[in-house]
KOLVOLO-222495 format. One line per 8 residues: for each residue x, y, z of C-alpha. Coordinates in Angstrom, 1 decimal, padded with zeros to 4 digits, always signed. Example, Ala and Ser with C-alpha at 12.3 -4.5 7.8 and 13.67 -1.06 7.14 Angstrom:
+012.3,-004.5,+007.8  +013.7,-001.1,+007.1
***
This chain:
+219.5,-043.6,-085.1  +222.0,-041.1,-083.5  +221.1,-040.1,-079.7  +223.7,-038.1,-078.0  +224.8,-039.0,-074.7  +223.1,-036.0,-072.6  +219.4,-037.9,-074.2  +220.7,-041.2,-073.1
+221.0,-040.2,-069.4  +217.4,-039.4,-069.4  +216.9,-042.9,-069.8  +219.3,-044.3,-068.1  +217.6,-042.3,-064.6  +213.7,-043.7,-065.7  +215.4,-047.3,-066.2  +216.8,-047.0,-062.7
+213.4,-045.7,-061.5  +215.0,-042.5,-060.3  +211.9,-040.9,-062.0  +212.2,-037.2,-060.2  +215.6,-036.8,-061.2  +214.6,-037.9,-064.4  +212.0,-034.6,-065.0  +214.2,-032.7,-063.4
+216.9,-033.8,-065.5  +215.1,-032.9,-068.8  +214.2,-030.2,-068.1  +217.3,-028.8,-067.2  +219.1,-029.9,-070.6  +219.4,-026.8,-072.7  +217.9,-026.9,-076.3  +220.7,-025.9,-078.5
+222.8,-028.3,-076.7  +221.1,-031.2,-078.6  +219.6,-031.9,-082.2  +215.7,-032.7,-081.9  +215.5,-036.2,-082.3  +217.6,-036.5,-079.0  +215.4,-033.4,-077.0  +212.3,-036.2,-078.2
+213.8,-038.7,-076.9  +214.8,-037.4,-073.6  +211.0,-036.2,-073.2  +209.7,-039.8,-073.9  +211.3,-040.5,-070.7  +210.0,-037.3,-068.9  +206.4,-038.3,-070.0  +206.7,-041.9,-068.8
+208.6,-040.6,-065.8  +205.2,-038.7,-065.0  +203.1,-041.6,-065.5  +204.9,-043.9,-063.3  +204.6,-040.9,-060.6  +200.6,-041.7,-060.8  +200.4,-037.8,-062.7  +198.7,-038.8,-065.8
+197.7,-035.0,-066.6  +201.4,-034.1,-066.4  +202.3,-037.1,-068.4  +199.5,-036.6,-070.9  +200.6,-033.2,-071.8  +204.0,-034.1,-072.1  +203.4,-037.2,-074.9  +200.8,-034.4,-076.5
+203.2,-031.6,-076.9  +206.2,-033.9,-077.9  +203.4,-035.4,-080.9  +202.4,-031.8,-081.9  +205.7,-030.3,-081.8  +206.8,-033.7,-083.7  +205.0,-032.7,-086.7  +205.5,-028.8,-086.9
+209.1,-029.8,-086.8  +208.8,-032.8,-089.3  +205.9,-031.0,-091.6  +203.7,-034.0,-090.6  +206.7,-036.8,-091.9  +207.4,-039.6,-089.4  +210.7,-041.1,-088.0  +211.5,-044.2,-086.3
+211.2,-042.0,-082.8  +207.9,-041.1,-083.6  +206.5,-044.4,-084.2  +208.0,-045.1,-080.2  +206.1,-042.0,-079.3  +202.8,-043.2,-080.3  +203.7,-046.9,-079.1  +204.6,-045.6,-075.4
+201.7,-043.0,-075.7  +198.8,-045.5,-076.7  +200.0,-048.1,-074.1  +199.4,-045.3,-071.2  +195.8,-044.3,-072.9  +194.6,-047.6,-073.2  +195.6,-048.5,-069.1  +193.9,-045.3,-068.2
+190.8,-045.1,-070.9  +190.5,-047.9,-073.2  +187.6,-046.2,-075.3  +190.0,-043.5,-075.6  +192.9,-045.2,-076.8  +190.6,-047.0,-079.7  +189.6,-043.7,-080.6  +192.9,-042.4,-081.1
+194.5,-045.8,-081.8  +194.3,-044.9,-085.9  +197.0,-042.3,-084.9  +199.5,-044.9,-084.5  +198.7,-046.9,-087.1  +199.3,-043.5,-089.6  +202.4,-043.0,-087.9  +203.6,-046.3,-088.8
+202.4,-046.1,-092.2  +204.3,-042.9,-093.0  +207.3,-044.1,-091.7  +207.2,-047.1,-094.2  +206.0,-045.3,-097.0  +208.6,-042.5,-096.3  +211.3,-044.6,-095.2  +211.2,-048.3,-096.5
+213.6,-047.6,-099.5  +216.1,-045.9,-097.2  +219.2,-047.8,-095.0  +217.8,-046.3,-092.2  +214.4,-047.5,-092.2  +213.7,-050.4,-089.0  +211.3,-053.3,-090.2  +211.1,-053.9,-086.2
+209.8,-050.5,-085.5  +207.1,-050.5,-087.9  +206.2,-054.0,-086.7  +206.6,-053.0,-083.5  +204.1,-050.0,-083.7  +201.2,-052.2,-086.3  +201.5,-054.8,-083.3  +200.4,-052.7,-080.1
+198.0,-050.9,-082.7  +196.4,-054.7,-083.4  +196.5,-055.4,-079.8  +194.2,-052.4,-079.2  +192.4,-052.7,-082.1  +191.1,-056.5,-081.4  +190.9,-056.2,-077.9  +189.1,-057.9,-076.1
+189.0,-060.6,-078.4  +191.5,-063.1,-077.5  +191.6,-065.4,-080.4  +193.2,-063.0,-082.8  +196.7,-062.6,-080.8  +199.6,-063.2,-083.9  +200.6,-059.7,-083.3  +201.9,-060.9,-080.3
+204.5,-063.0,-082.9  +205.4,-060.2,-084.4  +206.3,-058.4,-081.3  +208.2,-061.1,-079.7  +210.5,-061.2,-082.6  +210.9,-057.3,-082.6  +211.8,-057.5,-078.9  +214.9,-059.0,-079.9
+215.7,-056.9,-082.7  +215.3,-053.3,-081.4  +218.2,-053.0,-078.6  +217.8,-049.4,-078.1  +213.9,-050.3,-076.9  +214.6,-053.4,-075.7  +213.7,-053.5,-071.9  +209.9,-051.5,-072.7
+209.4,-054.4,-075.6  +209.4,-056.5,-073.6  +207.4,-055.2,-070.5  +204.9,-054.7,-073.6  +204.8,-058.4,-074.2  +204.1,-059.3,-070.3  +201.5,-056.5,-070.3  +199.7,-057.8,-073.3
+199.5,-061.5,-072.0  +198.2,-060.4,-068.8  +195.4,-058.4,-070.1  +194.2,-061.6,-072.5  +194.4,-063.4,-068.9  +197.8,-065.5,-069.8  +199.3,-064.8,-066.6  +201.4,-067.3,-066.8
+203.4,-066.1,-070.1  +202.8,-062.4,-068.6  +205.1,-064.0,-065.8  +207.9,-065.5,-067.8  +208.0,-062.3,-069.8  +208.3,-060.2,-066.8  +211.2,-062.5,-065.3  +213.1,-061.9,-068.2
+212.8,-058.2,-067.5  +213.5,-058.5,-063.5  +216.4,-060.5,-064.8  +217.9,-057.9,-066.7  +216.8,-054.7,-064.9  +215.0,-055.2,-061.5  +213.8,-052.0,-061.2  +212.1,-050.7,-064.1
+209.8,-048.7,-063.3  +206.4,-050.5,-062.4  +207.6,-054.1,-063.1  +207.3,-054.9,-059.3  +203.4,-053.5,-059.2  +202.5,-055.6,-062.8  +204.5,-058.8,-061.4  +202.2,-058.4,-058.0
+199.2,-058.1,-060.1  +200.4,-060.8,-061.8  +200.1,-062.8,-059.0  +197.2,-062.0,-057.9  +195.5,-062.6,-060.6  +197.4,-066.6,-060.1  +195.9,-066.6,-056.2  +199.8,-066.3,-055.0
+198.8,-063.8,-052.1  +202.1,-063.9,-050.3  +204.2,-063.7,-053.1  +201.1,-060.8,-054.6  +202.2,-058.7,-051.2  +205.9,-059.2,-051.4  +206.0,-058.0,-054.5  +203.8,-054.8,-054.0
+206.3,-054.2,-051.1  +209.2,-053.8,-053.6  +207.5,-052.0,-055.8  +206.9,-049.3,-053.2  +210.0,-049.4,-052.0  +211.5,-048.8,-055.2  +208.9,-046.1,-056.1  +207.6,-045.1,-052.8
+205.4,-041.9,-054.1  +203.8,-043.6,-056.9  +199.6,-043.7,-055.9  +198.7,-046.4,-057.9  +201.4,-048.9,-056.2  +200.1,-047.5,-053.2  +196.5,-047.9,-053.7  +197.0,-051.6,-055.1
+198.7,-052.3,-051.7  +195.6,-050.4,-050.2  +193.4,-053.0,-052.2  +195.8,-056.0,-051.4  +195.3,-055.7,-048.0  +191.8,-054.5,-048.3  +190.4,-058.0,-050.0  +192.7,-059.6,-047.0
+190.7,-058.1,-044.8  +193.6,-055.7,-042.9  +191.3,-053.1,-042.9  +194.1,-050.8,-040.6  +196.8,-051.2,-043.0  +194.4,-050.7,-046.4  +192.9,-047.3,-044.6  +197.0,-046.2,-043.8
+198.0,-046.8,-047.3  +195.1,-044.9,-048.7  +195.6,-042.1,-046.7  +199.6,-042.2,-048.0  +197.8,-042.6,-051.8  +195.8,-039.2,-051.5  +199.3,-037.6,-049.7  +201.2,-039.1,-052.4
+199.4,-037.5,-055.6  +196.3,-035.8,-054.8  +194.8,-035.8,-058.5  +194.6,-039.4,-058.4  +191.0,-040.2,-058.8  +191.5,-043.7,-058.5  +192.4,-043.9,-054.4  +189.0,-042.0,-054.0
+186.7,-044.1,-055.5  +188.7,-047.1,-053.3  +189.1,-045.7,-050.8  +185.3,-045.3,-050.0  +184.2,-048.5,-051.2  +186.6,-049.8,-047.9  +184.8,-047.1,-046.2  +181.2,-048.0,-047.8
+182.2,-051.9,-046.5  +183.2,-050.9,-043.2  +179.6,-049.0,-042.7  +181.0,-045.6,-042.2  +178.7,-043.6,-045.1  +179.6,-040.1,-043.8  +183.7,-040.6,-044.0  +183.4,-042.2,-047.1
+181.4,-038.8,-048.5  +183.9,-036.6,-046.6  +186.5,-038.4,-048.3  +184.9,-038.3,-051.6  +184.0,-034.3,-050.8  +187.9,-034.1,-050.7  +188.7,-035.5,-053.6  +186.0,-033.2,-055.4
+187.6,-030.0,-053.9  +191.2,-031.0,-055.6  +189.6,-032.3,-059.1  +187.1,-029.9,-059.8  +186.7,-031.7,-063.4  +186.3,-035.1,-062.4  +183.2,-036.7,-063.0  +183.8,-039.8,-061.4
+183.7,-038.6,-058.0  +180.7,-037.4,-058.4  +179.3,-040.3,-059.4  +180.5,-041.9,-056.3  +178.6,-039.3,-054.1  +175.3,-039.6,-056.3  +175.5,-043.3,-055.6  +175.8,-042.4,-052.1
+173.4,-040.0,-052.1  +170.7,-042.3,-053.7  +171.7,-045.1,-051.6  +170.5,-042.8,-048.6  +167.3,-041.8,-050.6  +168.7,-038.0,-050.7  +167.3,-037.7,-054.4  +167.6,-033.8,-054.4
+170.9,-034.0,-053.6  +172.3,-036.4,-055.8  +170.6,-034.3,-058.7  +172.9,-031.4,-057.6  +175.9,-033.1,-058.1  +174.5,-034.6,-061.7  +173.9,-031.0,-062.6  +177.8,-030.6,-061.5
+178.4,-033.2,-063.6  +176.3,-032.1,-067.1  +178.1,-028.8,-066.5  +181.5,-030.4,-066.9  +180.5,-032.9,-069.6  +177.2,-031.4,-071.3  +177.2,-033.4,-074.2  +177.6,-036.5,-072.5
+174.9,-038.7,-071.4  +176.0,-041.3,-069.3  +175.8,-039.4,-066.1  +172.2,-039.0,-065.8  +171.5,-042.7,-067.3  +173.6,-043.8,-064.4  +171.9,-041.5,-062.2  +168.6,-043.2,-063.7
+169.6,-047.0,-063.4  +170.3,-045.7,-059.4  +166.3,-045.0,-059.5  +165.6,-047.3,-061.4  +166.7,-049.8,-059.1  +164.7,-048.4,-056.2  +162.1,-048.8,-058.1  +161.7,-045.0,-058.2
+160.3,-045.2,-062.1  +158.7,-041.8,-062.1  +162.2,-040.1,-061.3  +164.0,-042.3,-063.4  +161.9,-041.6,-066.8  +163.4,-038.1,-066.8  +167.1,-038.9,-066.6  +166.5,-041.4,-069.0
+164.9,-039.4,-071.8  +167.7,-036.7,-071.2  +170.6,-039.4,-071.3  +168.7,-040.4,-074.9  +168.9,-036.9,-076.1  +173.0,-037.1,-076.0  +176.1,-039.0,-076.2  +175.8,-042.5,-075.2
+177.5,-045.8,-076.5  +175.3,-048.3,-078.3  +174.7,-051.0,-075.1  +173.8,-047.9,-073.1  +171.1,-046.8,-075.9  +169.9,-050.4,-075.8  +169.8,-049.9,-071.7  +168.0,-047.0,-071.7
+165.0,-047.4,-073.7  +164.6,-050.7,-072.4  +164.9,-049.2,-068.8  +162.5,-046.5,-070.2  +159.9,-048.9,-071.4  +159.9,-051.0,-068.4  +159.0,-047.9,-066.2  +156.6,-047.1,-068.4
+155.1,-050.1,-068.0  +155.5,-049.9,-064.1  +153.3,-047.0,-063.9  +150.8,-048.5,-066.2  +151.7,-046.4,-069.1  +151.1,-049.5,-071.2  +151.2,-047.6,-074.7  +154.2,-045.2,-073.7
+155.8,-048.7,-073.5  +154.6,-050.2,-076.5  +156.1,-047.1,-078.6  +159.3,-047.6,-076.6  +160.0,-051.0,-077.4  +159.1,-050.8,-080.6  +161.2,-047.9,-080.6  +163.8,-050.0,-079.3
+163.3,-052.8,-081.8  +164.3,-050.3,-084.5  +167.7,-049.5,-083.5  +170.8,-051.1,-084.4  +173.0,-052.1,-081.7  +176.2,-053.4,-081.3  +176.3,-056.2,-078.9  +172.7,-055.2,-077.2
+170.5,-058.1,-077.1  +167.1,-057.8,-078.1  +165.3,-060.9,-076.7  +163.6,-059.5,-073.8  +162.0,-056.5,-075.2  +160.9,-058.7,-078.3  +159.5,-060.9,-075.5  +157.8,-057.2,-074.0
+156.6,-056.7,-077.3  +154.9,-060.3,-077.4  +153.5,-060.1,-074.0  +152.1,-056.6,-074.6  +149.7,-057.8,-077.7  +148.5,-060.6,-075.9  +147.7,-059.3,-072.2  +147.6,-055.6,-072.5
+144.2,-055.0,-072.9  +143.8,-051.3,-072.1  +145.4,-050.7,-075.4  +142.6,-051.8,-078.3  +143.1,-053.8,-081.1  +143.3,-050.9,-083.2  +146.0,-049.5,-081.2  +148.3,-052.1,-081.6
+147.8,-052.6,-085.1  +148.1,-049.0,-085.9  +151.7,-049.1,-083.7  +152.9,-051.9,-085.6  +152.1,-050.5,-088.8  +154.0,-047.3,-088.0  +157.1,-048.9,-087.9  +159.4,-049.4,-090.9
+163.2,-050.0,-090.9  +165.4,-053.0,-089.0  +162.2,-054.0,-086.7  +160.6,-055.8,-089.9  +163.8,-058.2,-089.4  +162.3,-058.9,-085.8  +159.0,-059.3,-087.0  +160.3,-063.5,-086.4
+160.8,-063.1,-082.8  +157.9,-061.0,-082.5  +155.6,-063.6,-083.8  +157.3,-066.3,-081.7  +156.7,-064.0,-078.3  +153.0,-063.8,-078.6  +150.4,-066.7,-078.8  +147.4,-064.6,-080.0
+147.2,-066.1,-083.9  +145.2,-063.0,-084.8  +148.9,-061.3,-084.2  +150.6,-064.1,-085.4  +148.9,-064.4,-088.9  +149.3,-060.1,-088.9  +153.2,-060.4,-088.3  +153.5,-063.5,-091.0
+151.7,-061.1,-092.9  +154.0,-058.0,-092.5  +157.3,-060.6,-092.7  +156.0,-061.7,-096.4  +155.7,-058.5,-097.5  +159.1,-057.3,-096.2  +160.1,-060.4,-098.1  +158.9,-059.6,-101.0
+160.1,-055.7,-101.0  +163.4,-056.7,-100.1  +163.2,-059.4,-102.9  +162.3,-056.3,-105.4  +164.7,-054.0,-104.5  +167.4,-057.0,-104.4  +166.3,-057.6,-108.4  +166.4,-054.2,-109.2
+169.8,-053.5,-107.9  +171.7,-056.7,-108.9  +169.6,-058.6,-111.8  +167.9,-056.1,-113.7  +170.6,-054.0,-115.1  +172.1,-057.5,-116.2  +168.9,-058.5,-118.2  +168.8,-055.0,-120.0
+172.3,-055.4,-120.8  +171.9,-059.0,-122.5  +168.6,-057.5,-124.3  +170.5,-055.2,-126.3  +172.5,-058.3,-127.9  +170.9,-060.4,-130.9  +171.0,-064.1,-129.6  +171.6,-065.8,-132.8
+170.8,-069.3,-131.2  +167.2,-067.8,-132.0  +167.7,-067.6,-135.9  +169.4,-071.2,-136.0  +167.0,-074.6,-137.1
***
C-alpha cells in the first residue's frame, strides 16, 4: 500500500500528540496534490485527532464522510484502508455508545468480507488486515462475555505483522484486556506502546485508568498528570483527573479541573453529568442545576442533561417541572422511550404510583430495550397493585408473562401471579379463571412456575390442567410437522416383508 509522504506527516503529528496541528495540517493539504487512498489516510488521523480533542461530533463526522465518500469513490469495493477505517471508527463508537457500535458493528464485518472476497487472489491482499478487522468486530460482537476472547490471538499476531498500524494494534490489545477486566495484560500491552512511543495520544489517560482499576492511586494520579500535560485541552483527561481527585476526596482540585473540562470543550456532556454529582455530594443542589442549566444551553440536543435535571427535580419533589424537561426531551427523541420510563422509576421510587403509571404506559407505547419492557410492566403492575387496582395488575403480569425477554427474569411476577390467586379476593373466582384462560402464547410455558407460586390446589389442579393440554397441542403440532409427512411417504411404498411366509 503506497502512502505518499505529505499523508504520512499527518500521522506522524497524531503519533506525537500534536493533535491541532494535525487538523490543521489536513486540511491544508490540497486534493490534487495526492491520490485518494493517501487524502483517506491523512483524514483517519484528522478524525482520531478530533476524538482525542474530547470533539466526538467533529470526529464522528469526519470517519462518516471519509466511509461515504469511501464508497462513491470505490462503487461500494473495499481496500485494505477501508477495513482500518471501520476498525478505528467502531473502536471510538463502542467507547462512546456501545449499543451503537453493535448496531453498526455488521458494517465492519462487510467491509472485511469484501476485501477478502475482492482481494484474496491478488499480491496485494493483507491476511493481517482482514484478521485484524473480524477480531475488533468479535470483540464487539461477544462483548461482554469474557469467555470467548481467541480473537484476542488473532490480533496479537496481526500486531506484529501490520508495521504501517503497528502502534494503534497494539493500543487495541491493551484496550481490549482492560475492558474484560485483565488489567494486568492491558498493562504489559500498554508498556510496550509507552516503550516505543510515550506519547500516543491517550496512552497516559488508559495507563492511569489502568491503574485505577489495580488500586495504584499514586501511580493512577501520576499518570493522569502526564497525560494532561501532553494533551492539556483534551476534557476527558481532564474530567478523569476531576474524578481522580474527586473519589480522593480533594474536593478543591476536582471542582478546578471541572471548571478547566467545561473551558476545555464545552460539548462534552460527560463533565456535566460529573460535575454535579461532586456538586450533588457536596450538598449544593442549586449549583449543581445551574451547572447542569449550562450545559443544556450549549447542547441543545442532549438528552442526558436533562435527565440529570429531572432527577434533580424529582429529588426536590418539583414533579411539574421535571415533566417540562421530559417533554424537552420526547421532543428531541420522540420515538424513544426510555426518558419517561426513567422519569417513571424516579416516581416510582417515591412511591408516587399514580404519577408513575402514566410515564410508564407511554414508555410501553415506544422504543425501549427488552430488560426495560420487562421493567416496566413489572413496575406498572406493582403500582397497580399499590393503589389496589388488584385486576389492572393481574392483566399486567400476565401481560408480562407473555413476553419474551432477553435476560429479564421472570420469577417475581410469576411469584405476583401466585400470590394474586391465592389472597386477592376482590377479584372472584371467575375472574381469575376467565384471565387465565385469555392468555395464549409463551405464558403456557410458565404455567410450571405459576402452579409452584400459589398453594390454592383448586388453581393448582386448573394450571396442571392448562400445562397438559399445552402438552398435548404442542405434541400434535410437533407430529404433524416432523413425523407425519414421513409416515405418508413410507405408505406409498409396498412393504414386501408383508407378502413373505
Amino acid at each position: 500500500m503506497y502512502i505518499s509522504q505529505l499523508a504520512k506527516q499527518a500521522r506522524q503529528l497524531f503519533l506525537d500528540s500534536r493533535l491541532e496541528e494535525c487538523v490543521k495540517y489536513v486540511d491544508e493539504i490540497e486534493s490534487d496534490k495526492i491520490d485518494f487512498l493517501s487524502y483517506k489516510y491523512a483524514q483517519i488521523y484528522k478524525g482520531l485527532s478530533f476524538f482525542e480533542l474530547s470533539q466526538q461530533q467533529q470526529g464522528q463526522k469526519c470517519f462518516l464522510d471519509l466511509i461515504s465518500l469511501s464508497n462513491q469513490k470505490n462503487k461500494n469495493a473495499s481496500d485494505e484502508l477501508d477495513v482500518i477505517i471501520q476498525i478505528l471508527y467502531q473502536w471510538q463508537n463502542f467507547d462512546e455508545d456501545q449499543v451503537k457500535a453493535k448496531k453498526h458493528n455488521h458494517n465492519l464485518y462487510s467491509c472485511c468480507e469484501n476485501y477478502k472476497q475482492q482481494h484474496e487472489q491478488n499480491k496485494n491482499y493483507d491476511l493481517f488486515i482482514y484478521l485484524f478487522g473480524v477480531s475488533v468486530y468479535n470483540f464487539i460482537d461477544y462483548y461482554p462475555d469474557k469467555k470467548h476472547c481467541s480473537y484476542l490471538d488473532n490480533l496479537i499476531e496481526c500486531s506484529g505483522k501490520i508495521q504501517q498500524f503497528n502502534q494503534e494494534s497494539i493500543i487495541l490489545i491493551g484496550w481490549m484486556y482492560d475492558y474484560l477486566d485483565k488489567h494486568e495484560e492491558a498493562r504489559k500491552w500498554y508498556k510496550e506502546l509507552e516503550q516505543i512511543n510515550p506519547r500516543y495520544p491517550g496512552l497516559a489517560n488508559n495507563i492511569a485508568l489502568t491503574f485505577e482499576q489495580m488500586n495504584e492511586k499514586k501511580l493512577a494520579e501520576d499518570y493522569f498528570l502526564k497525560a494532561v500535560e501532553i494533551c492539556p485541552k483534551n476534557a476527558v483527561i481532564l474530567t478523569n483527573l476531576a474524578q481522580h481527585y474527586q473519589n480522593s476526596e480533594q474536593k478543591e482540585k476536582a471542582f478546578e479541573l471541572y471548571e478547566q473540562s467545561i473551558k476545555a470543550n464545552p460539548q462534552f456532556i460527560g463533565c456535566f453529568i460529573c460535575y454535579t454529582k461532586l456538586l450533588q455530594d457536596d450538598k449544593n443542589i442549586e449549583k449543581a442545576k445551574e451547572v447542569l442549566l449550562k450545559g443544556r444551553q450549549l447542547n441543545q440536543d442532549n438528552t442526558d442533561i436533562l435527565l440529570q435535571l429531572i432527577n434533580l427535580e424529582v429529588q426536590d419533589s418539583n414533579y411539574q417541572q421535571a415533566q417540562e424537561y421530559v417533554n424537552l426531551a420526547v421532543e428531541i427523541n420522540p420515538n424513544e422511550g426510555f426518558v419517561e420510563y426513567k422519569f417513571g422509576s424516579l416516581l416510582f421510587d417515591k412511591n408516587e404510583y399514580d404519577l408513575c403509571e402514566t410515564q410508564f404506559l407511554r414508555s410501553l407505547s415506544k422504543s425501549l430495550s427488552p430488560i426495560l419492557i420487562g421493567c416496566a410492566n413489572s413496575k406498572l403492575a406493582y403500582s397497580y397493585f399499590s393503589q389496589y387496582k388488584f385486576l389492572e395488575s393481574f392483566k399486567q403480569l400476565m401481560q408480562l408473562g407473555n413476553l419474551d425477554l432477553i435476560e429479564f427474569e421472570f420469577q417475581e411476577e410469576l411469584d405476583g401471579i401466585g400470590y394474586i390467586l391465592d389472597e386477592i379476593q376482590e377479584i372472584s373466582l371467575q375472574e381469575k379463571v376467565d384471565i387465565l384462560n385469555s392468555y395464549q402464547g409463551i405464558i403456557q410455558t410458565r404455567y410450571q412456575q405459576i402452579q409452584l407460586a400459589t398453594q390454592n390446589k383448586f388453581y393448582k389442579s386448573f394450571l396442571e390442567y392448562k400445562l397438559d393440554v399445552f402438552r398435548n397441542t404442542v405434541s400434535i403440532i410437533a407430529y404433524q410437522r416432523h413425523i407425519q409427512s414421513l409416515l405418508t411417504f413410507k405408505s406409498s411404498h409396498n412393504h414386501w416383508d408383508l407378502f413373505l411366509d
